[in-house]
N, C-alpha and C positions, 0 to 999 in steps of 0.2 A: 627575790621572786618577781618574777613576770608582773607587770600593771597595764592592765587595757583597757581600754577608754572604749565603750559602747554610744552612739548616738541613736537616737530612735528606739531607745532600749525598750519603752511602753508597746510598740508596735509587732505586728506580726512574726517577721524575719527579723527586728533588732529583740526581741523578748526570746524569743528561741536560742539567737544567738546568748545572750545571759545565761540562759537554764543552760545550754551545754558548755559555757565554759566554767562552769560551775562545778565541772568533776575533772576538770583541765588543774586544778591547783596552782590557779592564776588568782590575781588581784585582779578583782573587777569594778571598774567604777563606770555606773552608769551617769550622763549626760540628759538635767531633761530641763523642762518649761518650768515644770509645776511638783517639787519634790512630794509636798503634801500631798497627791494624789496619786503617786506612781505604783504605789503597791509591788513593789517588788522585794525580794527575798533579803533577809537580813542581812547576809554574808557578804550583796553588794552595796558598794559606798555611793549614795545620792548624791548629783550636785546638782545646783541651778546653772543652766546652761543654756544660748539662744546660737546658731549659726549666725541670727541674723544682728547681734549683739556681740560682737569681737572682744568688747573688752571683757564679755562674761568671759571668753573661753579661758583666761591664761588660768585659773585654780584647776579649770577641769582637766587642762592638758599638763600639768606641773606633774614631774614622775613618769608620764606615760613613755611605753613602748611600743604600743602600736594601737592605732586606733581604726573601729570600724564606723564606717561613716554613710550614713542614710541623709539623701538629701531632698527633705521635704519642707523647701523653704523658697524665697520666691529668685531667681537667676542676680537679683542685686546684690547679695551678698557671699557670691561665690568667691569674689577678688580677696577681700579683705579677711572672709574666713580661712580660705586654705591660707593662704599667708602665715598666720598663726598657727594653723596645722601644721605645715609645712615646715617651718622654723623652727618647730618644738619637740616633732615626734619622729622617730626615724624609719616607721614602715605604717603604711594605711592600707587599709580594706576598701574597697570602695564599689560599694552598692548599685550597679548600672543596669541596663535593660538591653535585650538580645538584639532591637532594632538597629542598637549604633551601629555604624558600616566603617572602618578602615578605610575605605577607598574613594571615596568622596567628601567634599569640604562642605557642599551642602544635607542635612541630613535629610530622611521622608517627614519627620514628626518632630514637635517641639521639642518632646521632651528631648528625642534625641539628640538635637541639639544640644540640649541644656548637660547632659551627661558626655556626650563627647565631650565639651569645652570643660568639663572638671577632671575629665580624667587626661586631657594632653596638658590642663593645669600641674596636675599630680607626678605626671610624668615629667615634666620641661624641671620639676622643684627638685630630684636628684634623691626622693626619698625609695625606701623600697616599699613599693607598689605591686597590688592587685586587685586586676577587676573582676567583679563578678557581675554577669551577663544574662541573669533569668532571664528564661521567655514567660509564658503567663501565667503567673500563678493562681495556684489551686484555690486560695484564698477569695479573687475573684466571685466564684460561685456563690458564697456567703452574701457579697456586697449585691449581684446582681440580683441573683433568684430565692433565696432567703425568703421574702418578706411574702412572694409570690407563695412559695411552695409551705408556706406556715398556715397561709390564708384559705389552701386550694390543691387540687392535684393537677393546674393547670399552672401554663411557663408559658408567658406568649413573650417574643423576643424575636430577632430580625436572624436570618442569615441559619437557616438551621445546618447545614450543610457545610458552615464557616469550622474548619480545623484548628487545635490548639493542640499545644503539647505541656500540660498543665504540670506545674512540679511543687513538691509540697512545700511549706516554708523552713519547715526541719531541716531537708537536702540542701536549701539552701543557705541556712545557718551550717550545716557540718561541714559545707568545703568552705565556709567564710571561717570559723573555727581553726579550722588548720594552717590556713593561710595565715590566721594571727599569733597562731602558737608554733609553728614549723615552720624550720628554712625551707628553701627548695620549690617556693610559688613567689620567688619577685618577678617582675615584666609578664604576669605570666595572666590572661585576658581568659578566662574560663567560662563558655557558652555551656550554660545549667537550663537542661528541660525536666520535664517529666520522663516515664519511659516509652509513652505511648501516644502517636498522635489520635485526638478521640475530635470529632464532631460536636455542635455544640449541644444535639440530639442527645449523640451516645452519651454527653456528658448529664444530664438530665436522666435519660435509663437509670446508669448508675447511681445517683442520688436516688431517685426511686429504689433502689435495691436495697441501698444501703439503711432507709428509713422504714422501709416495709410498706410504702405506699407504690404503686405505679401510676407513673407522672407522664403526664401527656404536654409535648407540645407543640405549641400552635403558633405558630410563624405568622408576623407580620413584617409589616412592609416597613421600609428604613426609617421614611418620613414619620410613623405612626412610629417607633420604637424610638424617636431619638426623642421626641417630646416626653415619651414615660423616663427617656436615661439619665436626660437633664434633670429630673425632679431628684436621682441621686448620685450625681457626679457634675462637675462643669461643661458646657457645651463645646467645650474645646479638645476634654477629654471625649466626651460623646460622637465628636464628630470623629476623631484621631480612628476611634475600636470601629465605627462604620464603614471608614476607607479600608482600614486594613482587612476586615472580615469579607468586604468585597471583592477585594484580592483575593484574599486565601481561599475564597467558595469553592469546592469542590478540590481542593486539593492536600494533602497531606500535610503537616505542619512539621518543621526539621525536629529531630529527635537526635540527642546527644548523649554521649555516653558517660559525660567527666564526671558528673556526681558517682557512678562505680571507680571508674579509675582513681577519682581523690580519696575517698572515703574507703573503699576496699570492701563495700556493698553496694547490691542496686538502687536507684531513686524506688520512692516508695510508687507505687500507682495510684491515681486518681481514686479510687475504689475505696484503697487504706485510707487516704485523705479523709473521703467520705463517712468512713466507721467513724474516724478520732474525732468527727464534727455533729455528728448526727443528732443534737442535741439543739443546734442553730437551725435545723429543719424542722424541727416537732412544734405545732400548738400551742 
């Protein structure tokens, strides 16, 4: 039987990925910091696990066949991680973001940076490989306006007018899923949106629908929004989401179609997102 090594299994898109290969009839072993706290489902095998800690990895990687791999750790121990990875397992998953660009050696954003240079890692190591390339997830919402719209029927936030094409974290656990249980996705770089590009207004409406309150909001200006962004996120990622939303203002955000083509359903909509969450909005 199949053994797959999950990293970031606690998290949004590595915990989805758990739950659904959970009816895959695979061996699943999740990868974490802190076993004691993981809370996750009996049937998968806890280990103590650190990227940034190489000699943790060899118990976690012993056995495995393909591992999905979330890298939320800091760019100094990309070398000496994959290496291990690399050496041990013969197909990865690999968690990236829609920014990376192909065609340039320099990227627009750090992170992309930090993601390209793991995935021509993954690549140059001769294992079989696939990226997965979300744009911005739907989970976002929670992390930004959450705490705003618990407090208030107001959302004040910069860039109303700034587009996204949000995609649930399910979608993109089910084409990560298949890629770890199915031939037929090596070399193969899968740009995952939502189905619909939505403003960051329309996205707010929707929350409002979904919770039964109607949520107004009130646009400020970059400067006054990046001092509230940094109180929760880093200033670096705060500055990253204010370049990009300035670009994006007033235009359409790319919508992709893979999550139907891999899966053999639609991406869910920000909407649905909304219902299965609406509980992180309430009071």
């Amino acid at each position: 039987m199949q053994r797959i090594l999950v990293t970031g299994a606690t998290g949004n898109v590595g915990g989805q990925v758990v739950s659904q290969l959970l009816t895959m009839g695979v061996n699943i072993r999740a990868m974490v910091r802190h076993p004691g706290s993981a809370h996750l489902p009996r049937q998968v095998e806890v280990m103590r696990g650190d990227l940034m800690s190489p000699e943790s990895l060899a118990g976690c990687l012993e056995g495995v066949d393909a591992v999905f791999l979330v890298w939320a750790a800091p760019a100094t121990g990309v070398v000496p991680a994959l290496e291990r990875i690399t050496k041990t397992v013969p197909r990865v998953v690999f968690l990236s973001n829609l920014t990376v660009r192909d065609d340039v050696e320099e990227q627009n954003y750090a992170v992309s940076d930090l993601h390209i240079g793991i995935e021509r890692s993954i690549a140059a190591s001769g294992v079989r490989w696939t990226f997965l390339r979300p744009g911005a997830f739907a989970t976002n919402a929670r992390i930004w306006w959450a705490r705003q719209i618990r407090g208030a029927n107001v959302v004040r936030w910069p860039y109303a007018d700034a587009a996204t094409s949000p995609i649930h974290e399910g979608d993109i656990a089910a084409v990560a899923v298949r890629a770890l249980c199915q031939d037929g996705h090596a070399g193969a770089r899968y740009l995952l949106t939502g189905p619909a590009s939505l403003t960051h207004r329309e996205q707010i409406r929707i929350l409002g629908e979904a919770i039964g309150r109607p949520l107004h909001y009130e646009e400020i200006a970059p400067e006054v929004a990046r001092r509230e962004m940094t109180a929760i996120m880093p200033p670096a990622i705060a500055d990253m989401l204010l370049g990009a939303w300035s670009n994006a203002a007033g235009r359409p955000a790319p919508v992709t179609a893979t999550v139907a083509e891999i899966t053999g359903r639609p991406a869910r909509s920000f909407h649905e997102w909304a219902m299965d969450h609406t509980r992180e909005f309430q009071p």
